[in-house]
Each structure stands twice: as C-alpha cells, then as structure tokens.
PDB file with one MODEL, atoms N, CA, C and O in Angstrom:
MODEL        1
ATOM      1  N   UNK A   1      71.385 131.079  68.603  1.00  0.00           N
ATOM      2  CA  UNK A   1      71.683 129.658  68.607  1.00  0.00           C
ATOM      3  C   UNK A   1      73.079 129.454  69.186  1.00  0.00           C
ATOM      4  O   UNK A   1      74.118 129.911  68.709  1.00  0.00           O
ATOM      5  N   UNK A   2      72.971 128.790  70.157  1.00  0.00           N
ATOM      6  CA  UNK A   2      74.455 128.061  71.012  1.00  0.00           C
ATOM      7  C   UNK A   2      74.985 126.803  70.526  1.00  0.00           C
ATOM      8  O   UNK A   2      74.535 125.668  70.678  1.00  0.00           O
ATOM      9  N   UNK A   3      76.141 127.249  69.842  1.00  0.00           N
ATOM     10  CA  UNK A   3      76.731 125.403  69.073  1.00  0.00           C
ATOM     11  C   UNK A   3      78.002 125.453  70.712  1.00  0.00           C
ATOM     12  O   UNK A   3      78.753 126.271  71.244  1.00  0.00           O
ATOM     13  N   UNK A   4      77.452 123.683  70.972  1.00  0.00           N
ATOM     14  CA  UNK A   4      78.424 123.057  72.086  1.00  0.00           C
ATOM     15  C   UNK A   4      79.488 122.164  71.408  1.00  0.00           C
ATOM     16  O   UNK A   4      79.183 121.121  70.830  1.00  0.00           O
ATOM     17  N   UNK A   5      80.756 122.629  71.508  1.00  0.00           N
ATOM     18  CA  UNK A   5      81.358 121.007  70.620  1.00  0.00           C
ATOM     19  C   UNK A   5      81.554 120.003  72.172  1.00  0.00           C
ATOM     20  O   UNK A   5      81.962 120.741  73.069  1.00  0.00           O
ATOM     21  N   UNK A   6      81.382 118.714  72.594  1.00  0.00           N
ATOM     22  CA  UNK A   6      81.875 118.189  73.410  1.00  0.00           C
ATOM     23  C   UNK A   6      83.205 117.909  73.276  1.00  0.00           C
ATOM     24  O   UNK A   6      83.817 117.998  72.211  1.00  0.00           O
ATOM     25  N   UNK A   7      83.714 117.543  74.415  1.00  0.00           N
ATOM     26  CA  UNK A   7      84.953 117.558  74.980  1.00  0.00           C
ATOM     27  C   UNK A   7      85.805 116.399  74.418  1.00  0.00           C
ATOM     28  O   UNK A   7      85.823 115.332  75.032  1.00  0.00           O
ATOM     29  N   UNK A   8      86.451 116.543  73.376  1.00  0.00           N
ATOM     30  CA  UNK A   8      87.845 115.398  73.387  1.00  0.00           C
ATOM     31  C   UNK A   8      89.277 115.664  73.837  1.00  0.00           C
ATOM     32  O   UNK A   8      89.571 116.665  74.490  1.00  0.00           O
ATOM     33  N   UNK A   9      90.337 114.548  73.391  1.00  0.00           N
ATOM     34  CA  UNK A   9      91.131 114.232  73.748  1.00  0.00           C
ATOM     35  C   UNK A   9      91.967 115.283  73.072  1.00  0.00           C
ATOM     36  O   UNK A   9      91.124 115.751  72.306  1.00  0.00           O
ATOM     37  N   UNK A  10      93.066 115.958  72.852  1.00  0.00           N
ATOM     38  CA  UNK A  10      94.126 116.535  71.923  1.00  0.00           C
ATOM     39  C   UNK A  10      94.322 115.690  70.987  1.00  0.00           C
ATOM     40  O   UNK A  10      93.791 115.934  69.903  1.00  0.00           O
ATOM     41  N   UNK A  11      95.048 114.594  71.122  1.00  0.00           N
ATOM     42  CA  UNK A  11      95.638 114.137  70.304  1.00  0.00           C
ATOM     43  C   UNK A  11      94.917 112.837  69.587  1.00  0.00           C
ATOM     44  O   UNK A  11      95.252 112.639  68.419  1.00  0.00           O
ATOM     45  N   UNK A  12      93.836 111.814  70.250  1.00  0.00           N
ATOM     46  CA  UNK A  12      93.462 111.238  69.311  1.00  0.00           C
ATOM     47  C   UNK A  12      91.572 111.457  69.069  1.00  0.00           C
ATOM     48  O   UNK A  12      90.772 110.769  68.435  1.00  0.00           O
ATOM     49  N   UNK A  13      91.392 112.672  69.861  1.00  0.00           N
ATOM     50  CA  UNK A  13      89.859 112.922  69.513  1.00  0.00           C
ATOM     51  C   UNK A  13      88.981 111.960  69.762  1.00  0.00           C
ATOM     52  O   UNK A  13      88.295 111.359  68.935  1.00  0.00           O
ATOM     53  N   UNK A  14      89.024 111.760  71.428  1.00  0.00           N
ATOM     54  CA  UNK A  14      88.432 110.540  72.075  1.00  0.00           C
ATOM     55  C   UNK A  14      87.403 111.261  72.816  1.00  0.00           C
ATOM     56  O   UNK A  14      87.581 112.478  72.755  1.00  0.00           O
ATOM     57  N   UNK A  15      86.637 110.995  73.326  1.00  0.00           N
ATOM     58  CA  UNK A  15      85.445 111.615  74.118  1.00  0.00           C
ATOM     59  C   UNK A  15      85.650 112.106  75.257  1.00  0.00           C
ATOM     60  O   UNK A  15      85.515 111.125  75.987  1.00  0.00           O
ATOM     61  N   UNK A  16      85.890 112.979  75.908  1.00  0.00           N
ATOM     62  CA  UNK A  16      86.376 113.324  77.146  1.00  0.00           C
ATOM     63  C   UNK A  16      86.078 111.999  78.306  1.00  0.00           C
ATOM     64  O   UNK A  16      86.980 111.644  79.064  1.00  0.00           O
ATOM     65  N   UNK A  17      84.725 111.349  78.324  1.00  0.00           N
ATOM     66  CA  UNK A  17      84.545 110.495  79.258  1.00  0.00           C
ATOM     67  C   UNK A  17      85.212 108.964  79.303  1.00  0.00           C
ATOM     68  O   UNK A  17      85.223 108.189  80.260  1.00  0.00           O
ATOM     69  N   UNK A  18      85.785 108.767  77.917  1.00  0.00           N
ATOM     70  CA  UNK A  18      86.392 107.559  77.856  1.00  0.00           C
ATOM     71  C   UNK A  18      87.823 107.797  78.313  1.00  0.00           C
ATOM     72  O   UNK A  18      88.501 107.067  79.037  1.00  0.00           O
ATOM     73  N   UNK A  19      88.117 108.831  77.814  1.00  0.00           N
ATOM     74  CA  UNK A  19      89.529 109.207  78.504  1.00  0.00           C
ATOM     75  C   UNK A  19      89.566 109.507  80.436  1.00  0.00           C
ATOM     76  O   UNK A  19      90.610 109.395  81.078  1.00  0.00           O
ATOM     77  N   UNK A  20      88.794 109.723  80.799  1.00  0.00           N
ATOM     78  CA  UNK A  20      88.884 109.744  82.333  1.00  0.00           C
ATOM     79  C   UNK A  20      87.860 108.388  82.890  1.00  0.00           C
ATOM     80  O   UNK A  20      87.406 108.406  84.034  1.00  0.00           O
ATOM     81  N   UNK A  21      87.661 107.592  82.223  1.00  0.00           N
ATOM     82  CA  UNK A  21      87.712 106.261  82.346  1.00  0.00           C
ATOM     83  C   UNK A  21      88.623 105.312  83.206  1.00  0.00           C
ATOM     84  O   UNK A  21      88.242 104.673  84.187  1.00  0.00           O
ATOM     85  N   UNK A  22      89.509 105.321  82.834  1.00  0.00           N
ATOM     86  CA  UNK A  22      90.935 105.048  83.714  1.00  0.00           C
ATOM     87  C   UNK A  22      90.780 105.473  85.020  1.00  0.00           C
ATOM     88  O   UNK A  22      90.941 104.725  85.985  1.00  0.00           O
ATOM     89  N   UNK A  23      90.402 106.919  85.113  1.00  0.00           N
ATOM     90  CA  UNK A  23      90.633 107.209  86.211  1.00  0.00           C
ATOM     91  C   UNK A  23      89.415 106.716  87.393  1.00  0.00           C
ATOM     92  O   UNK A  23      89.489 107.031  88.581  1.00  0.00           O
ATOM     93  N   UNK A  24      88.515 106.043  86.911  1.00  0.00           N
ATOM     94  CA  UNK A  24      87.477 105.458  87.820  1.00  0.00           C
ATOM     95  C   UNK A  24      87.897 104.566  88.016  1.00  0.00           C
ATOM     96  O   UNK A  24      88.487 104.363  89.077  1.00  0.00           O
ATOM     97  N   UNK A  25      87.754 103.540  86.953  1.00  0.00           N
ATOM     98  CA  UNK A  25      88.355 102.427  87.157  1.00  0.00           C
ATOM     99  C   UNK A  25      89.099 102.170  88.157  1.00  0.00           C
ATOM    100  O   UNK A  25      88.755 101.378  89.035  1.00  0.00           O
ATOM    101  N   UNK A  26      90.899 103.190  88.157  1.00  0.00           N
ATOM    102  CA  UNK A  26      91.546 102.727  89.112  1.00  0.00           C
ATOM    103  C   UNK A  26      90.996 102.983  90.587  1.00  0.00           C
ATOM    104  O   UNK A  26      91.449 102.313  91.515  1.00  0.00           O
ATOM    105  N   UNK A  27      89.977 103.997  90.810  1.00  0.00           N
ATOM    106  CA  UNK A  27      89.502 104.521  91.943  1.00  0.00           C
ATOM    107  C   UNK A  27      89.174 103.236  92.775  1.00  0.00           C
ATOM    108  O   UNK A  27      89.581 102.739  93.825  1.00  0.00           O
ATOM    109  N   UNK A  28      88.051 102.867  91.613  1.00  0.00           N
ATOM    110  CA  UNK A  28      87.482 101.513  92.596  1.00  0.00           C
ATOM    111  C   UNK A  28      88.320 100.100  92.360  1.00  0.00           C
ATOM    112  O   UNK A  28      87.965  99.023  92.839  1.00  0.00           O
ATOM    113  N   UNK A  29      89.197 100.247  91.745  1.00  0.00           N
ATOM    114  CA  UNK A  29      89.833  98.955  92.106  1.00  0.00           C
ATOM    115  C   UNK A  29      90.735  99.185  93.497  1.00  0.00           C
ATOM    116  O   UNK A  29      91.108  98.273  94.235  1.00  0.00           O
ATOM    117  N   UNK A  30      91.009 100.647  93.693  1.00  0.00           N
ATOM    118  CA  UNK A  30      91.550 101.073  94.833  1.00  0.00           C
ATOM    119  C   UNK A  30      90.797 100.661  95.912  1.00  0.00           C
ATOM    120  O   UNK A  30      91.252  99.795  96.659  1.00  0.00           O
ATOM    121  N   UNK A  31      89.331 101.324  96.174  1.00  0.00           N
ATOM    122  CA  UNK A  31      88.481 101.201  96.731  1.00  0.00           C
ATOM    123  C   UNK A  31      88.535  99.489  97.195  1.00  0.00           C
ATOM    124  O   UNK A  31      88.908  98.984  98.254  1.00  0.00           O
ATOM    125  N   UNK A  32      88.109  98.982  96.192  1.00  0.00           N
ATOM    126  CA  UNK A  32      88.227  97.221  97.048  1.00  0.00           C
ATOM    127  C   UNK A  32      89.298  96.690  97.613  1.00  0.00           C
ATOM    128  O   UNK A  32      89.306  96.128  98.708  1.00  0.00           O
ATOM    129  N   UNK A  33      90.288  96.860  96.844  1.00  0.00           N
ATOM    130  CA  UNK A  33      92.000  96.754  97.640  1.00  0.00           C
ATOM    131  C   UNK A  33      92.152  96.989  99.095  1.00  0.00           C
ATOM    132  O   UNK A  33      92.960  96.415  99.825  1.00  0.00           O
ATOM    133  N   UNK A  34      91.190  98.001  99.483  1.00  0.00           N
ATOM    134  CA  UNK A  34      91.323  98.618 100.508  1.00  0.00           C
ATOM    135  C   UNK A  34      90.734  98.259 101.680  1.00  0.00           C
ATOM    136  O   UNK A  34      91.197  98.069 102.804  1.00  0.00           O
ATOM    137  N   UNK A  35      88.980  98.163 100.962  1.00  0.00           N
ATOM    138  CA  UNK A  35      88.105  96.963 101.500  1.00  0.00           C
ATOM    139  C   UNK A  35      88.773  95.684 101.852  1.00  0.00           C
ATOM    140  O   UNK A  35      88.918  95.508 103.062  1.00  0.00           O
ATOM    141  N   UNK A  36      89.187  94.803 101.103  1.00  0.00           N
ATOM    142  CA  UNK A  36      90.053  93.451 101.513  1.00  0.00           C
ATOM    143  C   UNK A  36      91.148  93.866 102.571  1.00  0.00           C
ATOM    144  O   UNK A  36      90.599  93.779 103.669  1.00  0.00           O
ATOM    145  N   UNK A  37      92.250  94.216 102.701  1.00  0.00           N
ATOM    146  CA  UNK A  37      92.993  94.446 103.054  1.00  0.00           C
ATOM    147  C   UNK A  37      92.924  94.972 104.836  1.00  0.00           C
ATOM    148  O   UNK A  37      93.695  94.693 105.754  1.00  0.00           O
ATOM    149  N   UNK A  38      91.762  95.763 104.825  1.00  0.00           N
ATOM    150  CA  UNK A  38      91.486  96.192 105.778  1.00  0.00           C
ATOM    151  C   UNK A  38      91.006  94.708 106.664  1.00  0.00           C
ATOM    152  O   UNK A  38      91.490  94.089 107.611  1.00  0.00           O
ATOM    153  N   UNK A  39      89.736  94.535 105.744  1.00  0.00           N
ATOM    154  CA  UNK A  39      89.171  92.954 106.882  1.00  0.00           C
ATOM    155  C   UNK A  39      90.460  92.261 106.884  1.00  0.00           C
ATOM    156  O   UNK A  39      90.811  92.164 108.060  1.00  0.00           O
ATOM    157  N   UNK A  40      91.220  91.798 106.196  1.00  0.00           N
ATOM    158  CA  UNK A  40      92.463  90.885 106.213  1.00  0.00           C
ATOM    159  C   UNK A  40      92.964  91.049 107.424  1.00  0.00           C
ATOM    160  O   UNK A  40      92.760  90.064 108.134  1.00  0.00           O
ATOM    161  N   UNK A  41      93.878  92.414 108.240  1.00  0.00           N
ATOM    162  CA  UNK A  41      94.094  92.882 108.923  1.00  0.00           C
ATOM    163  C   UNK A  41      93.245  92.397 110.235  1.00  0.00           C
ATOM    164  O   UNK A  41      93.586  91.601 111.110  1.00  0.00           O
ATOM    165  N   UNK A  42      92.033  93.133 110.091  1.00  0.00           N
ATOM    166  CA  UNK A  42      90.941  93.111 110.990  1.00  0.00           C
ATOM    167  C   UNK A  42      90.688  91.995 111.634  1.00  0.00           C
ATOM    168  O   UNK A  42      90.389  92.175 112.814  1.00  0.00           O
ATOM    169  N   UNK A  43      90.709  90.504 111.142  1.00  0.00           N
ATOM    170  CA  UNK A  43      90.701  89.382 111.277  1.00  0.00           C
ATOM    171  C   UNK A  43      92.282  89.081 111.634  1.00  0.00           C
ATOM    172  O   UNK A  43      92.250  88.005 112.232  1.00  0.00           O
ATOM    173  N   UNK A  44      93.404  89.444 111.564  1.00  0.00           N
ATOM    174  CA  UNK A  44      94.656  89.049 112.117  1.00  0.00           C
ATOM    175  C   UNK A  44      94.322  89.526 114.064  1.00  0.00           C
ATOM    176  O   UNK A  44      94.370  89.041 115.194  1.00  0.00           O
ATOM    177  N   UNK A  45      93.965  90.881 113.271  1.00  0.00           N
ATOM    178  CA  UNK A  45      93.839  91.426 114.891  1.00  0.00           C
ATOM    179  C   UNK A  45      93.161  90.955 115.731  1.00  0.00           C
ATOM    180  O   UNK A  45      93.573  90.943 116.891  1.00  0.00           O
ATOM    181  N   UNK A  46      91.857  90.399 115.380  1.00  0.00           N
ATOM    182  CA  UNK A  46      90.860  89.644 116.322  1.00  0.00           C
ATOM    183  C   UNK A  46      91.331  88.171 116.409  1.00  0.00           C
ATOM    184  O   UNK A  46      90.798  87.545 117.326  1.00  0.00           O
ATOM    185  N   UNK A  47      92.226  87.480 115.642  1.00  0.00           N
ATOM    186  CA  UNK A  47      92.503  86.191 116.070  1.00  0.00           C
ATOM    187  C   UNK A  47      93.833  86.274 116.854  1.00  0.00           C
ATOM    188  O   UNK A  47      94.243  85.136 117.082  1.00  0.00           O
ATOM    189  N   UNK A  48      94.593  87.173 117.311  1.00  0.00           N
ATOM    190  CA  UNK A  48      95.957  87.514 117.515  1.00  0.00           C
ATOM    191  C   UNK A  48      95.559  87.709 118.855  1.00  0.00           C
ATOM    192  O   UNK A  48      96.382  88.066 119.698  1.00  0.00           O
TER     193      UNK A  48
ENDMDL
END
C-alpha cells in the first residue's frame, strides 16, 4: 500500500494549487495586457 500526502504550503498548509494560483492569474492578466497593447500600437501604426 502507497500513502500519497498532497502537496502544501510550509507555513500555512494550503494546497499546493491554491498557492500557485497567483501565479496563473498573473500569467493571463499578462497575457491580455499584451493582447491590448499590442492592437493599441497596431492601430497607431496603421492610422500614422
């Protein structure tokens, strides 16, 4: 018999996946930032 413990935090014994939570999050808020920004641009350049 194989006992798995899943993965927490050190210090407040959070679930490994809620803790790298954050790190998606900021991914895709990156991700759209980037999206906008780009057409923003894209549209300066074609009306310029």
């Amino acid at each position: 018999m194989v006992y798995q413990k899943s993965q927490t935090t050190p210090v407040f014994k959070l679930p490994w996946y809620l803790s790298q939570s954050s790190l998606f999050v900021g991914s895709v808020a990156l991700v759209f930032y980037l999206i906008r920004d780009f057409v923003k641009d894209y549209q300066k350049f074609i009306n310029a």
